[in-house]
GUPAVO-510549 format. One record per residue (C-alpha): x, y, z. Coordinates in steps of 0.5 Angstrom, whole numbers, plus 500, padded with zeros to 3 digits. Layout:
<atoms>
XYZ;...
</atoms>
This chain:
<atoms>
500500500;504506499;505511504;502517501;495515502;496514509;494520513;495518520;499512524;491511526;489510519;496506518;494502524;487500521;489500514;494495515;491490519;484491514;490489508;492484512;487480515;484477509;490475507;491471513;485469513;486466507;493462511;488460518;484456512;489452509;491450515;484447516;487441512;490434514;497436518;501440522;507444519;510444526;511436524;517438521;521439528;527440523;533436520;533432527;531429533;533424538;530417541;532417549;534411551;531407557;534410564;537404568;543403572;546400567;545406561;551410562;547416560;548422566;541425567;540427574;545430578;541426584;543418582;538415586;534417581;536411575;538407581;536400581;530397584;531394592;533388592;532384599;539383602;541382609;544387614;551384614;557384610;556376607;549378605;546373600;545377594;538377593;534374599;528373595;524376602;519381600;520388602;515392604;515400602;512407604;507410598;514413595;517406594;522408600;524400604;520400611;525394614;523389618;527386624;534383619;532386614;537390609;535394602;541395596;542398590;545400584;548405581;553406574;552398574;557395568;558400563;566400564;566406569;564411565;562416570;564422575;569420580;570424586;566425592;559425592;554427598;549423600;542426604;537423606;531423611;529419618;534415622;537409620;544407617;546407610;553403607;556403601;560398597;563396590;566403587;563406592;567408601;565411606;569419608;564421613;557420617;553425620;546425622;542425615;548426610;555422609;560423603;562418599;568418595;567414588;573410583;568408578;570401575;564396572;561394579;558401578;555404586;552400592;549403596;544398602;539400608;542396614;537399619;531404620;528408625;521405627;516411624;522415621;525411616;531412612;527415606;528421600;535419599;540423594;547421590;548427588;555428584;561432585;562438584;554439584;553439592;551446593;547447587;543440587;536444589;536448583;539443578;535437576;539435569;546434568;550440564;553435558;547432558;544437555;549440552;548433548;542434546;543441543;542439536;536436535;529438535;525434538;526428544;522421543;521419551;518412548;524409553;523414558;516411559;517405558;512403553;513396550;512394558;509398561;503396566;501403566;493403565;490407570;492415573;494413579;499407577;504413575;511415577;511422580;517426582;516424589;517417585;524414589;527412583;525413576;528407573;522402575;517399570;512405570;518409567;520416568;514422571;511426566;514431570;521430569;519430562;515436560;522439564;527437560;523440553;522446557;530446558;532445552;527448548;525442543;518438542;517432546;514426544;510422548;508414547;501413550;501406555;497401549;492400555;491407558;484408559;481414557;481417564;489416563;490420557;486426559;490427565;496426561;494431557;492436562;498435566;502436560;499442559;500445565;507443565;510445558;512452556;507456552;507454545;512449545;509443540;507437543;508430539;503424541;503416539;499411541;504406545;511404540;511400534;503397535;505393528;511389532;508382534;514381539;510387544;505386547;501393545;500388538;497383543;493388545;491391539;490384536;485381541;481388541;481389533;478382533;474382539;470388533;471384528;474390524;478385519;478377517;485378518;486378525;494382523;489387520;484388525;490389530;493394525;485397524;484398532;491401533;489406527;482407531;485408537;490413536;484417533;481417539;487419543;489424539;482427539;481426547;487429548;485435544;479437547;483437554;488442550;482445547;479447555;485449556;488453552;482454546;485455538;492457539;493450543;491445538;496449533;502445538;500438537;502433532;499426532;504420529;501414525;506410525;507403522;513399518;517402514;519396510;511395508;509401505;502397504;501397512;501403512;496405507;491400512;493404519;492412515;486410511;482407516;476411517;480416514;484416520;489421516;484426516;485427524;492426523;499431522;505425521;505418518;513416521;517410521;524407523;527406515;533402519;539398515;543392517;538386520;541381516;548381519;546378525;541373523;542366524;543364518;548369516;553369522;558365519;558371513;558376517;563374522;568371516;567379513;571385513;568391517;569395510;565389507;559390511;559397511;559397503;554393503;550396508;551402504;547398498;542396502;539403504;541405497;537399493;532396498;531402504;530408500;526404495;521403501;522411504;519414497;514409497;512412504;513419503;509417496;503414499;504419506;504427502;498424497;494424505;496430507;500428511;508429514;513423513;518423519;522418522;520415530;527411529;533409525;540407524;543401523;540395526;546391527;545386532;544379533;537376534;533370534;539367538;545369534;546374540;549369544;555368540;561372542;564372535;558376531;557380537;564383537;564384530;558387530;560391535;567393531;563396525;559400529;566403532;569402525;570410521;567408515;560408519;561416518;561416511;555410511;550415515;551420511;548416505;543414509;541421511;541424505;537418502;532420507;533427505;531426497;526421499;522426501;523425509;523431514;525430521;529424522;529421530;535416530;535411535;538412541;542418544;547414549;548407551;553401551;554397546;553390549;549383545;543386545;545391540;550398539;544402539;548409542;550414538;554416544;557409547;558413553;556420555;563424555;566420549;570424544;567426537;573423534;570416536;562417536;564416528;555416528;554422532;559426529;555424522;549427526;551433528;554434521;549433517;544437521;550443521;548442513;542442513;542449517;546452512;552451515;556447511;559454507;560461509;560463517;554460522;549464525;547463531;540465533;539470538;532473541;530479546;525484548;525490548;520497549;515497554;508494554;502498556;496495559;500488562;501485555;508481555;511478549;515473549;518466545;519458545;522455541;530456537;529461530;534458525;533456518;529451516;525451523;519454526;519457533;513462536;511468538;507468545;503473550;501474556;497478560;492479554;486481553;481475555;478472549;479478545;482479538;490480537;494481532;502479532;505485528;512482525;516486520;524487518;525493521;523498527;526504525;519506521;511504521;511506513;515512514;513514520;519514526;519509531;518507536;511512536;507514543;500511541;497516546;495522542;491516538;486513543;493508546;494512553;501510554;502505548;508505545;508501537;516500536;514494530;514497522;510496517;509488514;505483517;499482521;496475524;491474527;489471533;484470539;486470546;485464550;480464557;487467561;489472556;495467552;496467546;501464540;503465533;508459530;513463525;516457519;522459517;524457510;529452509;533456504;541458508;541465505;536467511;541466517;542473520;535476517;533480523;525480525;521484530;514482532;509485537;503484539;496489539;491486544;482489542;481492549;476498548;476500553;482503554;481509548;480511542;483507539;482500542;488497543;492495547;500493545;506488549;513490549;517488542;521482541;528482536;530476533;536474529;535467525;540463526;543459521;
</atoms>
């Protein structure tokens, strides 16, 4: 609109957003149809792998936390290892003993001492009396803390419960790690592992919830923060999870238990929503690789599909019942999320059909069953390469084979038989509607149907997975990915040890260097490719406020603003259920000519100040609390790395002038590259 037809920065104003307005509402239509453009959380995600004592993860600055179930033992220094006599526990599982009764545990157990050494703090509540073994001695005991000094080895910590005062147990134990005594309160997470997890854009918490084997059905089964260990079969809390996303800033993915009730999934949602950052996105699934008739999810599904008669073929009908109660799990989880948060809300959550990647035709079944696809943003599968290798008919083969044999023929394999499968996938998967993504991947070189047990292939499939050469074998792979029409990849797993039931790790242990993390390294690379790094300078995001707000509106963001990637322009303290508008421009030195920033009080704003210029309008409605959101998709092209944006939110509030607006502070943004 050219700047000699506006009159006043109030005509400005209302002609801008009458311009505008249609043409975002053109945009608010087309994202009625079929998927989430927040499905593609970027190049890259990660799975999580199980917390055990055996995982050589650093989660928590609190070891207890991954620390083993209690193992009934003696008092004494000869105890058997296991006494098979039944604990009893308080509501948070902490032991209660009996008369000659002791309780142990395990901590850092056989991942070749791969862990801080040092002294540790032990707290705890109550009277009683703890002692330690294997890696683990005593420096000194007083009254509810002693210290520890720990030389890690294999046999990993032993901590046992002797005794325990009647009616004040030894309860609320925590192993904290050196260097974090006076900071443990306020620091739940450990700093290298989060610095792990900087790269990717969304974390997959099926193995945190333990969703193959989770008894978990009704709400009250499920581990809280109170939970004395987060490594038992429930898996780790909601909590915890939505905390790690909002440290990190990246999208959780969360596998629903395959017999939730419907109960269970609403509460997950709410919970979900209370804890989680305002406009982070949100993935969900039903339960893990339903199509896998080794879980017991398909079982489930099977007896349901044919309980219903969905299909004559008992392995369809298993398929049908998953499709249909991953509708009513998304659907149930939107109506919380509606409640609580109104339109913006819905916007953050994508739903994930997934089925199996080498059967293109399975998934045709689950995505158009009653249409599911429809009521559906993503369709994900785990495209992995290397299965034969550790069949048992192949494991003279394999063993008989160089390391550069079997990754050559690993890099034919993706090349002639996965990617073949992924463009199927993103063929039949684009023709609904939907987004192609990836719930695992990798390679799958491991021993299975019993050849696990031999020593040999399980050496040598543990030498490829540490051979150089599978650097330059992922990066095939993920291009491959890349040109079959794939957006976010989420390899299977972060961390873990590499043992007969797989190299599955990425990182084999958590402080490994990247010169040896040959996988990892090649992850890290091609997502710098992917960004825009690999030529010229790397840019990194940045973000910032600046000006002031008037009438309690306050802007503020989630998310990382980079190429290729969305993040979102939130508000609080907005006008409830009334009109916004997000103001986003290239530049704050004028509104169409007229200077900023620009006091809007001689124009019905008392107080107000419009610190954004001319260029876009979107529109929204607050939620019931005043929130609002915009997601802003940064296109995949590297020569926006550094463009500067500036947004600021514009409130309907009638009451306070003339003009009827009220306006938040601004925010400053750099994409990065």
């Amino acid at each position: 609109m050219p700047t000699s037809k506006l009159r006043s920065p109030l005509h400005a104003l209302a002609c801008l957003t009458a311009l505008l307005f249609g043409l975002t509402s053109v945009g608010r239509a087309q994202a009625q149809a079929p998927g989430n453009p927040l499905a593609d959380a970027g190049p890259l995600g990660i799975n999580l792998d199980e917390l055990k004592d055996w995982n050589p993860t650093w989660v928590f600055v609190d070891a207890i936390k991954n620390a083993r179930p209690w193992i009934p033992q003696l008092p004494w220094t000869n105890s058997p290892w296991n006494t098979g006599a039944p604990l009893s526990f308080d509501s948070n599982g902490w032991p209660i003993l009996g008369f000659g009764q002791a309780a142990g545990t395990l901590m850092f157990k056989e991942i070749d001492g791969h862990y801080p050494a040092g002294e540790y703090n032990v707290y705890y509540d109550g009277v009683g009396t703890i002692v330690y073994g294997n890696d683990a001695s005593l420096i000194q005991r007083q009254p509810g803390h002693d210290r520890i000094w720990v030389t890690p080895s294999d046999n990993g910590i032993h901590l046992k419960i002797t005794e325990g005062q009647a009616g004040n147990h030894v309860r609320n134990i925590r192993v904290i790690l050196p260097g974090f005594q006076q900071s443990y309160q306020n620091t739940l997470f450990h700093p290298l592992f989060l610095q792990r997890l900087e790269r990717f854009g969304v974390l997959r918490f099926m193995q945190w919830q333990n969703t193959n084997y989770t008894p978990l059905k009704d709400w009250w089964q499920r581990p809280t923060p109170s939970t004395w260990t987060q490594s038992g079969e429930t898996g780790v809390c909601l909590e915890y999870m939505c905390e790690l996303a909002n440290q990190t800033d990246k999208a959780p993915w969360f596998c629903l238990p395959h017999t939730a009730t419907d109960d269970f999934i609403r509460e997950f949602a709410r919970l979900c929503y209370q804890r989680l950052e305002p406009g982070l996105p949100v993935f969900i699934e039903y339960s893990n690789e339903v199509w896998n008739s080794t879980f017991p999810a398909f079982e489930h599904a099977r007896t349901q599909g044919t309980a219903l008669a969905l299909d004559p073929n008992p392995y369809n009908a298993a398929m049908k019942w998953y499709s249909e109660r991953s509708v009513q799990i998304f659907e149930l989880f939107r109506q919380e999320w509606q409640a609580l948060g109104g339109a913006p809300a819905l916007s953050r959550i994508v739903r994930v059909l997934a089925s199996q990647s080498a059967n293109p035709a399975l998934g045709v079944i689950v995505m158009d069953w009653k249409q599911a696809y429809t009521k559906a943003d993503a369709y994900a599968i785990a495209p992995y390469f290397g299965h034969s290798f550790g069949e048992p008919q192949n494991l003279w083969a394999t063993v008989s084979k160089s390391n550069a044999q079997i990754i050559e023929e690993c890099r034919q394999e993706v090349l002639n038989q996965v990617l073949p499968a992924m463009q199927q996938n993103a063929q039949n998967t684009v023709a609904r509607g939907l987004t192609l993504i990836a719930y695992e991947g990798g390679q799958h070189l491991v021993g299975t149907y019993g050849a696990q047990s031999n020593t040999q292939l399980v050496q040598k499939l543990v030498d490829v997975n540490r051979d150089p050469g599978m650097y330059a074998l992922y990066r095939t792979y993920l291009e491959a990915w890349k040109g079959a029409g794939g957006k976010t990849m989420v390899p299977y797993t972060l961390c873990g040890s590499y043992t007969s039931w797989g190299s599955w790790g990425h990182l084999e242990w958590m402080e490994q260097p990247l010169t040896l993390a040959h996988k990892f390294r090649a992850l890290l690379d091609w997502d710098s490719m992917q960004q825009g790094g690999g030529g010229g300078p790397v840019v990194n995001p940045a973000v910032s406020t600046y000006g002031q707000g008037c009438y309690g509106l306050s802007i503020g963001s989630n998310g990382t603003p980079k190429v290729g990637s969305s993040f979102q322009v939130t508000l609080s303290g907005g006008p409830w259920w009334q009109q916004l508008y997000l103001f986003a421009s290239t530049t704050k030195a004028d509104f169409f000519g007229l200077a900023l920033p620009l006091d809007l009080t001689g124009f019905g704003s008392p107080g107000c100040t419009l610190e954004v210029g001319g260029g876009w309008l979107l529109p929204s409605v607050a939620s019931a609390v005043g929130a609002g959101s915009q997601n802003i998709a940064i296109p995949a092209n590297p020569n926006l790395a550094g463009l500067k944006l500036y947004f600021q939110w514009a409130g309907l509030m009638t009451w306070v002038g003339p003009l009827g607006l009220g306006l938040s502070n601004a925010l400053d943004v750099t994409v990065g590259s």
